[in-house]
N, C-alpha and C positions, 0 to 999 in steps of 0.2 A: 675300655673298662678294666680297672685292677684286677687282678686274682680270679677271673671268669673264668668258671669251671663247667663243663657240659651237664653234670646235676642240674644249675641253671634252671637248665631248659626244660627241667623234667617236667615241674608242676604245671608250668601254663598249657604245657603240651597236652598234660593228660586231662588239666580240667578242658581243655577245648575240644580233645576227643571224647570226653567222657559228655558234655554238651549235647552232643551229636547220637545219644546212645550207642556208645561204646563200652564195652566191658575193660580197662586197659591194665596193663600188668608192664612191668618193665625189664629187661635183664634175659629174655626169655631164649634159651638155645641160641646164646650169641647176640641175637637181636637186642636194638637199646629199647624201642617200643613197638609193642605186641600190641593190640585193637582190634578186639573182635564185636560183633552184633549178628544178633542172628544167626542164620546161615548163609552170611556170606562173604567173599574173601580176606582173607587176615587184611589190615592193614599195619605194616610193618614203617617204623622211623629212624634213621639214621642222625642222630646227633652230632657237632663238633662244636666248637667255638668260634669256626670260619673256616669259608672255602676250602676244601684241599683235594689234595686227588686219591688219600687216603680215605676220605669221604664216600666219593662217587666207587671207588672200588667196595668197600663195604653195602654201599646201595647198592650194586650190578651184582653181588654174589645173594645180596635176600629176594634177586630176583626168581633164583631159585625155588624159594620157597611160596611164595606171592607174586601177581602182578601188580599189585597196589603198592607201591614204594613209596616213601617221602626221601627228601634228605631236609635235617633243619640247622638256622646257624638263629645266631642272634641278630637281628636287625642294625644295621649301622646308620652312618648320617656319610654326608658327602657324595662327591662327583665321583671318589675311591668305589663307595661299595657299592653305588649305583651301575655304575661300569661294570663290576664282578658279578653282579646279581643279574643283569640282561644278560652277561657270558653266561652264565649257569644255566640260566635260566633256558638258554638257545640249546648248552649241552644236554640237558637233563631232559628236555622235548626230546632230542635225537635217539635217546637211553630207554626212555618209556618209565624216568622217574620223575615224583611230582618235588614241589620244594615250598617248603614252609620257611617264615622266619617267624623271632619271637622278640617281640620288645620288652626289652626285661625292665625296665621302669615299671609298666604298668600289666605286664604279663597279658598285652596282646598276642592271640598269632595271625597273621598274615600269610593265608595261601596265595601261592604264584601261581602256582602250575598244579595241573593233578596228573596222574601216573596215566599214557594211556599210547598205544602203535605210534609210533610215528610215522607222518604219509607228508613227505617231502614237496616241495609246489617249485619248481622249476622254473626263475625266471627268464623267459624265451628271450627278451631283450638283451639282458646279462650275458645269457648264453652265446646270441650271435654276436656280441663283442667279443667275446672271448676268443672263437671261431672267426671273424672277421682279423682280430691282430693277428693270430696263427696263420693264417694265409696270406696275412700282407708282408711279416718281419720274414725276411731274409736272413737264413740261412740261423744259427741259433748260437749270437755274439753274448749272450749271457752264461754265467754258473749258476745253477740250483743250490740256491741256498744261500744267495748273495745279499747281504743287509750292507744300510746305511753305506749308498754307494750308488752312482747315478746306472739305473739300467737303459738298455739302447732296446728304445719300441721303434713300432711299424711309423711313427709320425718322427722321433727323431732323424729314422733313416732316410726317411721321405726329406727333410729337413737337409742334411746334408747332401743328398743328392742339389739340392735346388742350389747348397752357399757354394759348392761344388762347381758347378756350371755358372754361377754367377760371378764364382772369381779366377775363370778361362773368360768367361764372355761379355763382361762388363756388365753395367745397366740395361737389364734386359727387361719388354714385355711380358708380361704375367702368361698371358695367354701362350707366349711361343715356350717360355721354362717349363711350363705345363706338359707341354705337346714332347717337349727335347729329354723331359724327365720320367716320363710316362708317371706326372702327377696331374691328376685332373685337378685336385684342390689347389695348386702351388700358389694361385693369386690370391686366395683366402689365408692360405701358410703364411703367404709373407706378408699380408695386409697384418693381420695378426698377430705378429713378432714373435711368436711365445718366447723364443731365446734371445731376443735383441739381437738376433745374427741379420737381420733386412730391415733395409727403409728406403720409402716410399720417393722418388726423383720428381717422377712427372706422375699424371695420371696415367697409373694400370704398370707402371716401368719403376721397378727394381733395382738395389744395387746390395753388392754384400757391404754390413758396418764391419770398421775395425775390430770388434767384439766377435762376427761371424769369423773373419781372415783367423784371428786366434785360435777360434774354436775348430778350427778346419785345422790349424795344426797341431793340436792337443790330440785330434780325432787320429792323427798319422802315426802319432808317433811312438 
């Protein structure tokens, strides 16, 4: 949208607090909107024109003042803001702030989220993945911090172990590279290519492809 200014946001904001019986004021000790009812806790709004982390740092300092926080942007379209707004939305859970948007066409608001603890859910599945490559990966052949760049996991390793022995010991038995490799999976490894490094001779028997012999010396050198 041209010339989108955080003002914007202001009316739909307020008529939809003000909906809700809210008393609303704007501008108030820093704050962009003030929202009181009753006696009970301010609800305080964080405005911008999108995402930023200028934003969420303004929402975490009025958390001083309230626990009822919002942060609000204006409503976009796309796979773009859709993506931004589940991130937010994941962050501002973890923050204990809520998040509003505003469709400024017709001066909808759309609450996401409301302000409230965050109580984390631990997926034990995820977990022992996490925990199962840690004690599978040998020794720690990555850098922290390493993008766009092939990393070496517990299945590659496994992996080269197996093209490893199969290009000392020829077309080998699944069941024996298994035993030779201390991989129990190795006949599922290599039935399964993922690298195009094995294919299949006979039943259950093995060989490295020219594709694996390559990859074995890419891996040396």
């Amino acid at each position: 949208m041209v010339n989108l200014r955080e003002t914007d946001l202001y009316p739909p904001l307020k008529l939809f607090l003000e909906g809700q019986g809210y008393e609303v004021k704007s501008e108030v000790c820093g704050a962009d909107i003030v929202a009181c009812r009753a006696q009970e806790e301010p609800v305080i709004v964080e405005m911008k024109t999108g995402f930023s982390l200028t934003l969420i740092h303004q929402a975490i300092a009025r958390l001083s003042l309230s626990d009822t926080v919002y942060i609000a942007v204006p409503r976009g379209q796309g796979r773009r803001f859709q993506k931004a707004l589940a991130e937010n939305k994941t962050l501002c859970r973890r923050l204990g702030l809520g998040l509003l948007t505003v469709r400024l066409k017709d001066g909808l608001v759309e609450p996401h989220l409301d302000p409230g603890p965050y109580a984390p859910r631990q997926s034990k599945p995820r977990k022992a993945r996490l925990l199962r490559e840690f004690a599978r990966r040998e020794g720690d052949p990555n850098t922290g911090g390493t993008s766009k760049t092939k990393l070496m996991t517990a299945y590659r390793q496994d992996a080269i172990r197996i093209a490893q022995y199969l290009e000392l010991h020829g077309a080998t038995k699944g069941a024996v590279v298994a035993k030779a490799c201390d991989v129990p999976v190795a006949t599922r490894m290599m039935a399964d290519d993922h690298y195009g490094w094995f294919e299949r001779v006979e039943t259950g028997i093995y060989q490295l492809t020219p594709k694996g012999v390559e990859a074995l010396g890419n891996s040396s050198s």
